[in-house]
C-alpha positions as CSV (number, residue, x, y, z in Angstrom):
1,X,-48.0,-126.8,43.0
2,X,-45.8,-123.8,42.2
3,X,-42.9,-125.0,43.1
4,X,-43.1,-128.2,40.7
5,X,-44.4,-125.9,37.6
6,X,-41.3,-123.6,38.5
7,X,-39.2,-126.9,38.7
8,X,-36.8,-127.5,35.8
9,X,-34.9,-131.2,36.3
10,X,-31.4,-132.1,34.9
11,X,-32.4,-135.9,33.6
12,X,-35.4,-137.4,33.2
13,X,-34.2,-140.8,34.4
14,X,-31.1,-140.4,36.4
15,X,-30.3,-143.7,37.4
16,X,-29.9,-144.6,33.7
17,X,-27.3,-141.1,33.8
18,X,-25.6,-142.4,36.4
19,X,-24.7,-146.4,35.3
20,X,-23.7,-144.5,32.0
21,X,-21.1,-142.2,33.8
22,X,-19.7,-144.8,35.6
23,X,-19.8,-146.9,32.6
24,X,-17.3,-144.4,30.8
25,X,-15.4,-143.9,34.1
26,X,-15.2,-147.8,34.1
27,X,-13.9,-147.5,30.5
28,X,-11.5,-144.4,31.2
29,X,-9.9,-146.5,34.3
30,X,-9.3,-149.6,32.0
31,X,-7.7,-147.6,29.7
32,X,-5.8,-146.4,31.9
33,X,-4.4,-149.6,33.1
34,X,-4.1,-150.3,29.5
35,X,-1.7,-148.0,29.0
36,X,0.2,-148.1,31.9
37,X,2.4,-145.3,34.3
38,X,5.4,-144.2,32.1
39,X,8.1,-144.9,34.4
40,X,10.0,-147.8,32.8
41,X,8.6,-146.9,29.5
42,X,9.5,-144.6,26.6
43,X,5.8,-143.8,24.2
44,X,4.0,-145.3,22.6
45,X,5.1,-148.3,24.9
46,X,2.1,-149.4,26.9
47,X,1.5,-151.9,29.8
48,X,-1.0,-153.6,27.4
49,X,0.9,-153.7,24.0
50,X,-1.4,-154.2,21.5
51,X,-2.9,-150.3,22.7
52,X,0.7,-149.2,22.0
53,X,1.3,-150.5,18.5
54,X,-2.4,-149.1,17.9
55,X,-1.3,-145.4,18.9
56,X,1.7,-145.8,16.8
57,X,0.0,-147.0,13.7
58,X,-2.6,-144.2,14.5
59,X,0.7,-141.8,14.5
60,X,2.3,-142.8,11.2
61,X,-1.2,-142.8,9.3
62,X,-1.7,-139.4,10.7
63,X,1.3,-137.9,8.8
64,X,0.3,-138.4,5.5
65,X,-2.6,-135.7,6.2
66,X,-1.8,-133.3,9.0
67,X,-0.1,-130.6,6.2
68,X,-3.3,-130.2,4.8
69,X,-6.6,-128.2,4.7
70,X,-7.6,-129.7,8.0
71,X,-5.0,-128.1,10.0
72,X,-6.5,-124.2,10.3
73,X,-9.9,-126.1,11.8
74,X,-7.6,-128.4,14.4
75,X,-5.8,-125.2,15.5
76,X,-9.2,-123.7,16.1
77,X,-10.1,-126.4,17.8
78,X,-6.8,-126.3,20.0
79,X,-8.1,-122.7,20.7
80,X,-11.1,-123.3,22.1
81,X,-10.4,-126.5,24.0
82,X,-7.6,-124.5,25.7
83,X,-7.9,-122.4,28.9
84,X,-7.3,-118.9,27.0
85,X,-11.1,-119.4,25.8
86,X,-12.5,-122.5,27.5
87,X,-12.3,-121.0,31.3
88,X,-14.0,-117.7,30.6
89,X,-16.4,-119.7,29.1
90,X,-17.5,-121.3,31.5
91,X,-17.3,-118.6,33.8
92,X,-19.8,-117.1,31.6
93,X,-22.2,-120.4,31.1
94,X,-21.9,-120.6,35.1
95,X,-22.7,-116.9,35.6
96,X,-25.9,-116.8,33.2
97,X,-26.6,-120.2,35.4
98,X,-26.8,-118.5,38.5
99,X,-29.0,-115.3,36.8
100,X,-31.4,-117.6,35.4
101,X,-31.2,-118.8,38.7
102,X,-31.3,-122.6,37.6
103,X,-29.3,-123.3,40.9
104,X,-29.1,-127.3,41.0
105,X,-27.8,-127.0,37.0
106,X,-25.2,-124.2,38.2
107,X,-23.9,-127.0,40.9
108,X,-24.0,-129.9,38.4
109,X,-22.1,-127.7,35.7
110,X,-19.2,-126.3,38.6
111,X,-18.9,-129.9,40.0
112,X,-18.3,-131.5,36.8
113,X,-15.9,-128.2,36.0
114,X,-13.9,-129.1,39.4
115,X,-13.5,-132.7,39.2
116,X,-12.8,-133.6,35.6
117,X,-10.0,-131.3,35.9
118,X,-8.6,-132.5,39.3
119,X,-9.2,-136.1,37.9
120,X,-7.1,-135.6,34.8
121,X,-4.5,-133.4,36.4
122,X,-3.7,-136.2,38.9
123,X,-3.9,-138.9,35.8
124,X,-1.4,-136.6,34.2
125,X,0.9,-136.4,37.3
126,X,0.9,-140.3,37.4
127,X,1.2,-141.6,34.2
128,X,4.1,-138.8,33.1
129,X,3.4,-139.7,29.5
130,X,5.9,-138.3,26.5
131,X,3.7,-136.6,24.0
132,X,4.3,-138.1,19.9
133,X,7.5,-136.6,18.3
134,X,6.8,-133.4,15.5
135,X,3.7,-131.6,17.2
136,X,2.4,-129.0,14.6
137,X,2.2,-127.1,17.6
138,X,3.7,-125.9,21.6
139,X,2.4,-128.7,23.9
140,X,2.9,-128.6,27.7
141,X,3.0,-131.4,30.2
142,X,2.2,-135.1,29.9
143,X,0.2,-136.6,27.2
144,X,-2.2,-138.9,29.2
145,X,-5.3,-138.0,29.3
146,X,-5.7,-135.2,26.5
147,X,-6.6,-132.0,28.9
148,X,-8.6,-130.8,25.6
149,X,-10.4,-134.3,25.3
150,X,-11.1,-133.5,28.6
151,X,-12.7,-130.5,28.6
152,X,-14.5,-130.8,25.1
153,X,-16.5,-133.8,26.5
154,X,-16.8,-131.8,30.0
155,X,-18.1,-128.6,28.8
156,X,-20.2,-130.1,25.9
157,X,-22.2,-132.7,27.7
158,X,-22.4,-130.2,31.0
159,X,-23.6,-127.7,28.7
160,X,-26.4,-129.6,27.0
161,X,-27.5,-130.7,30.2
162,X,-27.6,-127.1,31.8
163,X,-29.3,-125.6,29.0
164,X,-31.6,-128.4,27.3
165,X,-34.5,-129.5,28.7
166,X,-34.6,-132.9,29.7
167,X,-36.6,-135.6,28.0
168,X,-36.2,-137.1,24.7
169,X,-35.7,-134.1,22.2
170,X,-32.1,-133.7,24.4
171,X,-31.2,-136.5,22.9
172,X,-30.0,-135.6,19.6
173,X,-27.7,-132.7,21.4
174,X,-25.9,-135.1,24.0
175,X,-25.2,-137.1,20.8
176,X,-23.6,-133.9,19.1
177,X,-22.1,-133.1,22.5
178,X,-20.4,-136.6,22.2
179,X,-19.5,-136.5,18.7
180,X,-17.7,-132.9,19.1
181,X,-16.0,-134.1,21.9
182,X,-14.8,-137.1,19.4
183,X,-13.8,-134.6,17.3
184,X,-11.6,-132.7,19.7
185,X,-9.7,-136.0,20.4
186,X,-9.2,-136.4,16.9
187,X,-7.8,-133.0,16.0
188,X,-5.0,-133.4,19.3
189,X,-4.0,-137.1,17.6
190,X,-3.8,-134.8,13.5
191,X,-1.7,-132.4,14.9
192,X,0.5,-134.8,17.2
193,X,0.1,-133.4,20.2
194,X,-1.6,-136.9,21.5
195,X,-1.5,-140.4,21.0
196,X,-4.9,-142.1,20.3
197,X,-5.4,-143.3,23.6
198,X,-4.7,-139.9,25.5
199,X,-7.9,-138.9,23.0
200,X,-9.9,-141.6,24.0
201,X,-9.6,-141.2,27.6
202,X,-10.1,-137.9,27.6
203,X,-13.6,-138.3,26.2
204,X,-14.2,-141.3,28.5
205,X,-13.3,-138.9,31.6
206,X,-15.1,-135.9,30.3
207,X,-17.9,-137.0,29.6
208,X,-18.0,-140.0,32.1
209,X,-17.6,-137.0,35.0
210,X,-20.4,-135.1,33.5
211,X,-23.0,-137.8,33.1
212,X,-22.4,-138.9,36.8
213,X,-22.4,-135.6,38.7
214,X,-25.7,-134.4,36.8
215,X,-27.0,-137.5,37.9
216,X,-26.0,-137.9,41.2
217,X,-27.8,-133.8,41.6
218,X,-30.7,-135.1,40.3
219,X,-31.0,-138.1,42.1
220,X,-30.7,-135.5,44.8
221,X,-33.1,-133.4,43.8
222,X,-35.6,-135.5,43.7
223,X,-34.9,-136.5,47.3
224,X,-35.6,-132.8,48.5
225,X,-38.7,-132.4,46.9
226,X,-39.7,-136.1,48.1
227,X,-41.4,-136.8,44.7
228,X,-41.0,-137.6,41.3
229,X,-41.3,-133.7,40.0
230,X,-44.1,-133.6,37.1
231,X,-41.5,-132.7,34.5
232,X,-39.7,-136.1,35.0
233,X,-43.1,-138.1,34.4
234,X,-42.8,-139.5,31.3
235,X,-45.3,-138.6,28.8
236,X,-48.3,-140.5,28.7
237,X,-48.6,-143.3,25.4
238,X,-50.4,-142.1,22.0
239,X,-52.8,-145.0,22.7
240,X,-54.2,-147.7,25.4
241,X,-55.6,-151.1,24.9
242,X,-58.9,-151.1,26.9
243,X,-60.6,-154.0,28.0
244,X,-64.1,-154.2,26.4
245,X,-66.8,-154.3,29.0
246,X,-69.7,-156.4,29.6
247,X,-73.0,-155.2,29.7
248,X,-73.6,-155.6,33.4
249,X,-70.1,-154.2,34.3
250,X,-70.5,-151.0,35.7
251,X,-68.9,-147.7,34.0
């Protein structure tokens, strides 16, 4: 009995976790293809045109408002998506992990860490992607995926999952999780260091990885213990329809 009051689990229904990972890794993948490896093409030209055209349009609407107000808050942003602030970060977030000694979430946080970043640095090396013309600011490398995308969708889903206990009240902060990592995305496409579909699959990898990792450790988890642990039962209903009884039925 100790050991389950002591337990603390990273998803209260995993298998859902999971198919929703590899739902977005599904998605990221298709972009992918969508886009296409850069070889024979010059950007925004994409294997799928229509995506293409969509980046460009995205591109010209963009520089009617990336001189204005918005562009101290994307250059944070830039900040802390980069790996100046982001990787002592999570150093940190890993290190109070490991003191609180919340072990399986320390894996499932590292994990996700490791292979988003080894996923979107071989997508990188493959599709050799020219970033849009006029950045507002020193990019690096290929364009496809967005490495900030990446890690805003990473960190922020890993985070809530590490940190929030699971069960519906996490809900609301895996939706803000998702929605800042949106944001990140957007603020790479308003100060043309992306096109819109190096933002999108960013977030689709991010947060794609995260889901699917926490959930294949939990799905672990519960196979070491050998039972459902009593903080993944679901809570019982406010009410139950009972059967009314006849007189000769016994109570």
């Amino acid at each position: 009995m100790a050991r389950e009051r002591e337990h603390r689990a990273l998803m209260t229904r995993p298998f859902f976790g999971l198919g929703a990972g590899l739902g977005l890794l599904g998605a990221f993948v298709l972009l992918t293809l969508a886009v296409g490896s850069q070889v024979d093409r010059t950007a925004p030209a994409t294997a799928l045109a229509a995506v293409g055209r969509f980046d460009q349009t995205a591109y010209d609407a963009t520089q009617h408002i990336n001189d204005g107000i918005l562009t101290p808050l994307a250059k944070l942003l830039n900040f802390l998506g980069g790996g100046v602030f982001n990787i002592p970060f999570r150093v940190a977030a890993l290190v109070l992990l490991l003191v609180l000694r919340r072990f399986r979430h320390a894996i499932a946080f590292a994990l996700t860490w490791a292979l988003s970043e080894a996923l979107m640095t071989a997508t990188k090396g493959y599709m050799d992607r020219m970033r849009p013309p006029n950045p507002l600011l020193v990019t690096h490398g290929s364009s496809y995926p967005s490495g900030h995308a990446v890690a805003g969708a990473a960190i922020g889903i890993s985070l809530v999952i590490a940190f929030i206990p699971a069960g519906p009240r996490r809900r609301k902060w895996e939706w803000a999780a998702g929605i800042f990592a949106f944001i990140m995305g957007l603020s790479r496409v308003y100060l043309n260091a992306h096109w819109f579909s190096d933002a999108l699959g960013g977030v689709l990898l991010g947060a794609g990885v995260a889901l699917t990792v926490a959930a294949l450790v939990a799905m672990g988890d519960r196979q070491v213990i050998g039972e459902t642990p009593h903080d993944e039962v679901l809570e019982p209903p406010a009410f139950e329809i009972r059967t009314p009884r006849g007189p000769a039925e016994p109570d």
